[in-house]
Every structure is written in C-alpha cells, then in structure tokens.
C-alpha positions, 0 to 999 in steps of 0.5 A, spaced: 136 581 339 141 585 336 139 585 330 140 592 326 135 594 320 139 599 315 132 602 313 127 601 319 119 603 318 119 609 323 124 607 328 129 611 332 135 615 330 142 611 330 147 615 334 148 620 340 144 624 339 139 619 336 140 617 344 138 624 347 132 625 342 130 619 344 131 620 352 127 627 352 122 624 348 120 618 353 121 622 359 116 628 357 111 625 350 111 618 351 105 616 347 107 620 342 113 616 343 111 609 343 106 610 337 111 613 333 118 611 335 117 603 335 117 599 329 117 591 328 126 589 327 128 595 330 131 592 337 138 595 336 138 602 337 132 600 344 138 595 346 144 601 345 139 606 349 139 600 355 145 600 354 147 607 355 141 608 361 144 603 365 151 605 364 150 613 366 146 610 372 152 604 374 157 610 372 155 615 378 153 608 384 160 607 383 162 613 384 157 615 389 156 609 393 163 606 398 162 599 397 157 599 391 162 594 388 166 588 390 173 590 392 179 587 387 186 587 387 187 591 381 187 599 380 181 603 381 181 604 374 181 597 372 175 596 377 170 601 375 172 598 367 171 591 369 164 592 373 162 597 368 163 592 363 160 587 366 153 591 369 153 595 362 156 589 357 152 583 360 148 584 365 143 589 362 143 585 355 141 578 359 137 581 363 133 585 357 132 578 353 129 575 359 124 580 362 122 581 355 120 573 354 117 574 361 114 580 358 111 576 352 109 570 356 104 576 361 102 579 354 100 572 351 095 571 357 092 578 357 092 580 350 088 576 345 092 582 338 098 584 340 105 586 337 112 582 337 117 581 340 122 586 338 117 591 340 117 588 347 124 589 348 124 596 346 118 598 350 122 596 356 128 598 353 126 607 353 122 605 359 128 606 362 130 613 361 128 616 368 134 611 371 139 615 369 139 618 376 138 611 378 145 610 381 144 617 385 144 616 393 137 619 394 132 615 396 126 619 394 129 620 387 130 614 386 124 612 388 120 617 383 125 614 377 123 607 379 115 609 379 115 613 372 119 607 369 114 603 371 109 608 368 112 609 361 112 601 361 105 601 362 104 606 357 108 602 351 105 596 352 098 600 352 100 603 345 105 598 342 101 592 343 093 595 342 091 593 349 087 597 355 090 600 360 088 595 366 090 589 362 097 593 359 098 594 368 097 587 370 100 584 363 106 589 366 106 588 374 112 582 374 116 586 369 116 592 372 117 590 380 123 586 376 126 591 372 125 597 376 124 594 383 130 590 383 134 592 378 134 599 378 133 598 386 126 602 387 124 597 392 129 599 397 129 606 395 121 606 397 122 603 402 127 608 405 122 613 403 116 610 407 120 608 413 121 614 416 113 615 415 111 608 418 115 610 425 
C-alpha cells in the first residue's frame, strides 16, 4: 500500500506542491483528474494526499472544537501531537486499506472490467480534497465537504474503473457513508443542518 514507483505511467507530482496541485485539480476538474492522475502502482503520493487531508482537517477540529479529544495528562502540545499522530499516522492509513478492500469487494460485484486496487485506494484517497474544511465547527460546510467527497468518489470510480454512473453509485454507497458520513462526520452535520428544517 505504501509502495513508491520511481517513474509512475502518469501519476501525481511528489512534494507540497504535488499535493496542492492535486488538491485544486480534484476539487474543480475531477474527471480530467481521475483519467489522467491516477496510474496502476502509484498508491504513495494518493496515501501522503490522505494523510495530509485529515491532518489539515484534524488540526483545526482540535483547535476549534472543546472536547474533541480526550484529555491527558500531559502539556497541551504533547496532547495535539500525540492525537495528531495517532488520527493522521494510523487511524487514516488503516482506514484507507480497509475501505478500499471493501471498495474492491462492491467493485467485484457490479463491475465485470475494472482496474486494480491501487487505483481503488487513490480514488478514495483524492476523494478526500473537500475534507480540509471537515474539522471546522459549521454544520453546513461540513456537510456540503461530505456530499462533494461522495461525488468525486462516484466520479473516480466511474472513470478509473470503466463503469456507468449507476453501478459506480451503488458500487460507491458503503464506501462513502463510511469514509464521509463517519469518518469525516457528514452524517451528523446533515442531520444538524436538517433538524431545524424538520421542526
């Protein structure tokens, strides 16, 4: 999963600005991204663009939200490294490889040609872009950063594995209420946003 291919057939720029690049492409020409950004192999740049999502998103939830963490005994600087480490270190990598074997296993069923699983992980990985904002306290932008993630993962798998619209949304549904309903907190967000409405 964390392999890095010196010379990739297409694939993303390593580096900072590889990762912003990326980040503006995803977010406002996601078809031309996912046919042209990822390529069989090149998981480890997708995995560092995860990585550095959830971290942007973790970063401000720990400074914005009272509570959002666990208190520990220890200075508020080695509590935000130590939560920090643990969200962006372990927590998003294992969930990375979990989803996308769960991913490949929707994939199976409803599509006959697809690609691997390398491209799996990297369409869930820049799937992530609009989550930067995730860890901000207000609902509705939360919520509206959950929904477009969704999208662009129906859109990658649509393009990356060769597949229509309606089997790349079906084949997606688990995925995305996993990665964006829970673990980027868009279910709880829309239902703040859609509460008010109800009442």
């Amino acid at each position: 999963m964390t392999q890095w291919i010196e010379n990739p057939d297409g694939g993303r720029d390593r580096g900072p600005a590889g990762i912003a690049r990326a980040w503006l492409e995803v977010l406002i020409r996601p078809q031309r991204f996912f046919r042209v950004g990822v390529a069989p192999g090149d998981q480890a740049p997708g995995l560092t663009f995860l990585l550095t999502v959830v971290f942007v998103a973790e970063t401000s939830r720990y400074v914005l939200v009272a509570d959002a963490y666990p208190s520990l005994s220890v200075s508020p600087v080695l509590e935000a490294v130590f939560w920090l480490s643990v969200v962006v270190l372990l927590v998003a990598p294992l969930g990375l490889h979990l989803v996308s074997a769960l991913q490949t296993l929707f994939l199976v069923v409803a599509v006959e040609q697809r690609a691997g699983i390398s491209e799996t992980v990297q369409v869930i990985a820049y799937a992530s872009a609009p989550c930067v904002v995730a860890g901000i306290p207000v609902a509705p932008l939360q919520a509206v950063a959950a929904c477009y993630g969704g999208v662009l993962l129906v859109i990658g798998l649509r393009i990356v594995h060769d597949t229509s619209l309606a089997r790349a949304a079906i084949a997606g549904f688990v995925p995305a209420v996993l990665v964006f309903g829970y673990g980027f907190g868009g279910l709880d967000a829309l239902a703040t946003v859609i509460a008010p409405l109800l009442t």
